[in-house]
C-alpha positions in Angstrom: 10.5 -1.1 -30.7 13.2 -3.3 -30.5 13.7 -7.1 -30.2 15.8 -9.5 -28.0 15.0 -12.1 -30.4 14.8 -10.4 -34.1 16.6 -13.4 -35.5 13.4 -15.1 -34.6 11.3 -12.6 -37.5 12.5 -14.3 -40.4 9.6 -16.8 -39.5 7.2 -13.7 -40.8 8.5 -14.6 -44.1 5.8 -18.1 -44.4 2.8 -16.0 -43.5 3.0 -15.4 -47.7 3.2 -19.2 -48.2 0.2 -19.8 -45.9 -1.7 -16.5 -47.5 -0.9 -18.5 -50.8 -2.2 -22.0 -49.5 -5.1 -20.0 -48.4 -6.0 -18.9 -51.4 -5.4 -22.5 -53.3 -7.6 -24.1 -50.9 -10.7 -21.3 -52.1 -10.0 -22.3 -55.9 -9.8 -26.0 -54.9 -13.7 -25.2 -53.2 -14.9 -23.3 -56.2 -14.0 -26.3 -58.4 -15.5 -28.8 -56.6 -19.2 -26.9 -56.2 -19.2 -26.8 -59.9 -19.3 -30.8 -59.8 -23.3 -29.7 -58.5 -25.5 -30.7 -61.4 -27.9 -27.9 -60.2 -26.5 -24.5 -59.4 -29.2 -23.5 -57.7 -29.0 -26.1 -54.3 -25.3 -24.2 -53.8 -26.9 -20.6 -54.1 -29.6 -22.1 -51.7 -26.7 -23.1 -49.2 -24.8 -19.9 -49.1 -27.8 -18.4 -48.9 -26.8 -14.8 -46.1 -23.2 -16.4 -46.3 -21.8 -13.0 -48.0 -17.9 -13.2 -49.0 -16.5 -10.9 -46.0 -18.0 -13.7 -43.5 -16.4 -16.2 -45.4 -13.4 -15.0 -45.6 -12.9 -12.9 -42.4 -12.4 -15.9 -39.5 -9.4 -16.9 -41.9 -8.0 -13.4 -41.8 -8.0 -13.1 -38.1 -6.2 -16.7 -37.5 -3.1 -15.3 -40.0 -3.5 -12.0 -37.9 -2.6 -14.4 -34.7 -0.4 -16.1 -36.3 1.5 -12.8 -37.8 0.9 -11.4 -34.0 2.4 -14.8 -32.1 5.1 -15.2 -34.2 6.6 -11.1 -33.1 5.9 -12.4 -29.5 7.8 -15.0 -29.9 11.1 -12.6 -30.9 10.5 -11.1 -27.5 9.4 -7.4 -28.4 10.6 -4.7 -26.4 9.9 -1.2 -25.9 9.8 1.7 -23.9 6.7 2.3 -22.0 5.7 4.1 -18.3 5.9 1.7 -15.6 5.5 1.5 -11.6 8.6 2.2 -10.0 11.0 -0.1 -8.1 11.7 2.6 -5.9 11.2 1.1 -2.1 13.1 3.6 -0.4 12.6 7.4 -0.5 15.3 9.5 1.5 14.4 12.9 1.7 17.0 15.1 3.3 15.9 19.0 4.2 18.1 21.8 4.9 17.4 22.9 8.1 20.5 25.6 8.6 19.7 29.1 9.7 19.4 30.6 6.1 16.0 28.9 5.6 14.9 31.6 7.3 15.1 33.6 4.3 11.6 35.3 3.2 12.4 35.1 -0.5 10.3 32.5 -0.7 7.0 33.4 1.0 6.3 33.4 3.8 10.0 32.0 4.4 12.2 29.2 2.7 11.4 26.6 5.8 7.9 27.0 5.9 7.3 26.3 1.7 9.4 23.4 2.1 7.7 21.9 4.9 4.1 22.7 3.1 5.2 21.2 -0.1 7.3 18.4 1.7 3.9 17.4 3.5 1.7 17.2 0.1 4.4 14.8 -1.2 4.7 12.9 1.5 0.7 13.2 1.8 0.0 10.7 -2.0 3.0 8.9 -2.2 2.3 4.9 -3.0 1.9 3.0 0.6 4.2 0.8 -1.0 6.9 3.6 -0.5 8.8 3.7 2.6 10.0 6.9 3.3 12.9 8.0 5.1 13.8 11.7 6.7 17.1 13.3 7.1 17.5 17.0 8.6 21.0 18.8 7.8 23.0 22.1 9.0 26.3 21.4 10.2 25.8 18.0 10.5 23.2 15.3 9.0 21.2 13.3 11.2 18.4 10.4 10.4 15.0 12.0 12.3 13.1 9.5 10.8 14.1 5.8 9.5 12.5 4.3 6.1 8.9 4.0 7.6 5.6 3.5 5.6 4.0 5.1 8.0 3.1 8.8 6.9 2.2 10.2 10.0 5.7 9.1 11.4 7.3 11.2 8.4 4.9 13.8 9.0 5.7 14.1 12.7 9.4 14.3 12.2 9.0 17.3 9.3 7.4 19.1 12.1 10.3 18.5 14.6 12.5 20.5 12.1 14.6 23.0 14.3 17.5 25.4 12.7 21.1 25.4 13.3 23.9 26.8 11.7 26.4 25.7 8.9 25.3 23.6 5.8 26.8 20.0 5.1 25.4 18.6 2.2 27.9 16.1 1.5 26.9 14.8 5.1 23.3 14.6 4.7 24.0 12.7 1.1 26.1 10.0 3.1 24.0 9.7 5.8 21.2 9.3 3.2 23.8 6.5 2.1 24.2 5.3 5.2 20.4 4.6 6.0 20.1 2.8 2.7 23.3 0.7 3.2 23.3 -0.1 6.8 26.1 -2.6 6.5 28.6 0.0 4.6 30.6 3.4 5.9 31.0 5.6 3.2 34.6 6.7 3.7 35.2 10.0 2.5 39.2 9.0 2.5 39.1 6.7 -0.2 36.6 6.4 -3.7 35.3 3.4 -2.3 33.1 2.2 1.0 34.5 -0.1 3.2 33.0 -2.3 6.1 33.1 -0.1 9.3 35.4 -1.7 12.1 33.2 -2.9 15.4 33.5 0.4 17.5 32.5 2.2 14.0 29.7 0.0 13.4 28.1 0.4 16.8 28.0 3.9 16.2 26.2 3.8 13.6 23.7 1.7 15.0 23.6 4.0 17.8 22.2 7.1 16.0 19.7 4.9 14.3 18.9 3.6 17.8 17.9 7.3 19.0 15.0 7.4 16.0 11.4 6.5 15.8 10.8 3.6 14.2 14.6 1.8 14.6 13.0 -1.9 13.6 11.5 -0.7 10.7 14.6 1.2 9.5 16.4 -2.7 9.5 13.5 -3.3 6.5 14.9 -0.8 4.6 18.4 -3.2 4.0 17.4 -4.8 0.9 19.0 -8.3 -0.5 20.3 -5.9 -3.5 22.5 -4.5 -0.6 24.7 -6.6 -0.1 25.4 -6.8 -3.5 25.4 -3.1 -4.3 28.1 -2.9 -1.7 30.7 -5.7 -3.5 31.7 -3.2 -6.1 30.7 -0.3 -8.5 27.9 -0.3 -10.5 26.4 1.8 -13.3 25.1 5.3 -11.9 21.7 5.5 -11.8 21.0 1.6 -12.1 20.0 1.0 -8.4 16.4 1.0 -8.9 15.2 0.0 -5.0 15.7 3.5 -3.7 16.4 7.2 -4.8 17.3 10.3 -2.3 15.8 14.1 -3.0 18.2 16.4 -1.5 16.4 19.6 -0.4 18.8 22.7 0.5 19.2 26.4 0.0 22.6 27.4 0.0 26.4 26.0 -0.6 27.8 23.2 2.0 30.5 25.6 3.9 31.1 22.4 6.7 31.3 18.5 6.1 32.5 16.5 3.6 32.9 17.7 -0.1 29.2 17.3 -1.8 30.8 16.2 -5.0 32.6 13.5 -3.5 30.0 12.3 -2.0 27.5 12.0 -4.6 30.4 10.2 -6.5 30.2 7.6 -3.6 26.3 7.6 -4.2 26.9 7.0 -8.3 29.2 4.0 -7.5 26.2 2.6 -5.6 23.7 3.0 -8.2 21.5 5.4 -6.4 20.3 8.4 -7.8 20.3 11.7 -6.1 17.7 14.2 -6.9 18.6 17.8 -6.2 15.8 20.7 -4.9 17.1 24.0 -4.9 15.0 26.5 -3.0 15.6 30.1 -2.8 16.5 32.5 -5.2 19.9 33.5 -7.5 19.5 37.1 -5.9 19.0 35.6 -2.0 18.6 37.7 1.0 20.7 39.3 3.6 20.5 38.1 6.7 20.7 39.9 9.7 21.2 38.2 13.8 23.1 39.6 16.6 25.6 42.4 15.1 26.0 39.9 12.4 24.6 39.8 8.5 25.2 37.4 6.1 24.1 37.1 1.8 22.2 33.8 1.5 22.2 32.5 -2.2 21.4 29.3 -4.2 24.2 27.6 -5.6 22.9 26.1 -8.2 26.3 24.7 -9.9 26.8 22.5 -7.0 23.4 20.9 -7.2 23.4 20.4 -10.8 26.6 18.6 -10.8 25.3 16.3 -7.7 22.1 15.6 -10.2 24.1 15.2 -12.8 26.7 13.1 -11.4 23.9 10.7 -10.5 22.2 10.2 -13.4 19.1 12.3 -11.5 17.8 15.7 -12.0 18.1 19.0 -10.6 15.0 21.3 -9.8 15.3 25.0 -8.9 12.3 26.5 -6.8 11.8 30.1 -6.6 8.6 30.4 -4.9 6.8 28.3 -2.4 4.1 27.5 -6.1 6.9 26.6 -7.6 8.4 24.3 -4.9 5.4 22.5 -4.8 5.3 22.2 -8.9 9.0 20.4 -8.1 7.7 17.7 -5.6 4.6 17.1 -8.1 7.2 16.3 -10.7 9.1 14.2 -8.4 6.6 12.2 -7.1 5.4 11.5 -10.4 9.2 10.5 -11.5 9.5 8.4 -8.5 6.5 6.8 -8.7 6.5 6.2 -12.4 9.6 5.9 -14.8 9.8 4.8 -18.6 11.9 2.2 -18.9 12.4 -0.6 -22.0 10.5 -3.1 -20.9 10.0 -6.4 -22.6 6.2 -6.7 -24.0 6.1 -9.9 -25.5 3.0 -10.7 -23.0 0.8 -8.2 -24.8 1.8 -9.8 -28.2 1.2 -13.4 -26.9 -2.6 -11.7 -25.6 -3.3 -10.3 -28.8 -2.4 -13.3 -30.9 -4.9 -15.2 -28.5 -7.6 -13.3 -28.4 -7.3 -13.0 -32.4 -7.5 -17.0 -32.9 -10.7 -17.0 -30.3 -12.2 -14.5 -32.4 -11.6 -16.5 -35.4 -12.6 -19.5 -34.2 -16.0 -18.6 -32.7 -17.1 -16.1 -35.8 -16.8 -19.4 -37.7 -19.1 -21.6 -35.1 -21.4 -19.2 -35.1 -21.8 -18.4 -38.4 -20.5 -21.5 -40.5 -20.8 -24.1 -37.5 -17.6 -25.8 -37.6 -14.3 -23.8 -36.6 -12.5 -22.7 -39.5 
């Protein structure tokens, strides 16, 4: 625990003084009873009044005092919390090597099942975005909450050849920061020119759900989109990149996710498939389908998310379990001075009514 405050805790150092005054005030009582010229009317009077009674209301106002006067040094610590996360993007490979049975009964179908049951319980809070990739990235379903919507556009998937990763990570970008184009050129996004602009607003235009997809610019946009931030800090929206194989088209995928760090947003990587792969055979042709794993750990890592390998559709659904739960739930330092200020309350009503009850004054 740590506190904002801890200046403040040198005020601990007069609960003594009041433990002392406590005790003064007793011996100041016990001399003043023997004043009674019979004994016996002040055994008569405490009469069921055992010490521990006496003495326990007293106890529990110094607890609230000892307990208000941490809340008041603003005690922090880290503790599981909801997550900010408004905005889920979840791009899926949808090139030609998902066909691959390695992971039964073939790399497409697990990652539609398990991509359902995620979509299936997350928060309604949670607007959730879809973004399908093979040679090029494309938005087939803007930030909606509505889950049938998502659902729908899963089932839509249809392969193609290539694998741009780097696309479907600014695209991702690009539905999260409608104002921005993510300029592979230079480190940094710029504002897209008119004709450039309409563009973009033209794809978006083609999806379901196009009015909803304006919710998903936040006020935080704007200002994520004036300069740099810390990777990792944009806490509004996260992207889970789903893919099976290295980006051989499109942008570089390292690049990219470096334009997703300077943004804040973190980009969670989903490998599917496995290190051996598969040959792939289609009309005189064949081709070795493999995970590239380095790639997707450095996009993870780059960041400041986490990379998940899945091996087997049990597995895959294992991954989406965990990221839900990430997603939906993150420990974070948090400032609990409320809980403090609640304790220290509920310790001085305790006090206080334990002495009406019993004595019939309060304290």
């Amino acid at each position: 625990m740590t506190f904002q405050w801890p200046e403040l805790l040198w005020l601990l150092l007069a609960l003594p003084g009041l433990v002392a005054g406590y005790v003064a005030l007793l011996r100041r009582r016990k001399k003043a009873a023997l004043r009674y010229a019979n004994l016996e009317l002040v055994k008569e009077a405490m009469a069921g009044k055992t010490a521990w009674r006496r003495h326990l209301p007293p106890v529990l106002l110094l607890s609230s005092v000892c307990v208000l006067t941490i809340a008041i040094a603003r005690p922090a610590a880290v503790v599981t919390v909801p997550s900010m996360n408004e905005t889920i993007i979840l791009a899926m490979d949808v090139s030609g090597s998902m066909r691959a049975k390695d992971v039964e009964p073939n790399r497409i179908t697990a990652a539609q099942a398990a991509a359902r049951a995620f979509i299936s319980e997350l928060p309604p809070s949670t607007r959730l975005g879809i973004v399908s990739f093979a040679a090029t990235a494309s938005v087939v379903q803007p930030p909606t909450h509505s889950r049938e919507d998502a659902l729908a556009a899963i089932e839509r998937f249809q392969l193609q050849k290539g694998t741009a990763s780097g696309s479907a990570i600014l695209v991702s970008l690009q539905t999260l920061f409608p104002g921005i184009e993510f300029d592979l050129r230079s480190s940094n996004p710029r504002r897209p020119a008119a004709r450039e602009g309409a563009r973009a607003g033209g794809a978006q235009k083609g999806a379901k759900g196009s009015d909803e997809a304006k919710d998903a610019r936040s006020p935080d946009a704007g200002k994520a989109a004036a300069k740099a931030v810390e990777p990792g800090s944009y806490a509004n929206a996260a992207i889970v990149l789903l893919t099976d194989g290295q980006s051989n088209t499109g942008p570089d995928p390292i690049e990219a996710a470096r334009m997703a760090a300077e943004r804040g947003v973190r980009v969670f990587t989903v490998g599917i498939g496995t290190a051996k792969g598969e040959t792939l055979s289609s009309e005189g042709w064949s081709m070795r389908v493999r995970l590239d794993e380095e790639s997707l750990k450095s996009i993870a890592d780059i960041t400041r998310a986490q990379y998940y390998q899945a091996g087997t559709a049990a597995d895959l659904k294992k991954v989406y379990d965990t990221l839900r739960a990430k997603l939906v739930f993150e420990r974070r330092e948090t400032e609990v001075s409320a809980l403090f200020v609640a304790a220290g309350a509920v310790l001085a009503l305790m006090a206080a009514g334990l002495s009406v009850f019993w004595f019939g004054r309060a304290l």
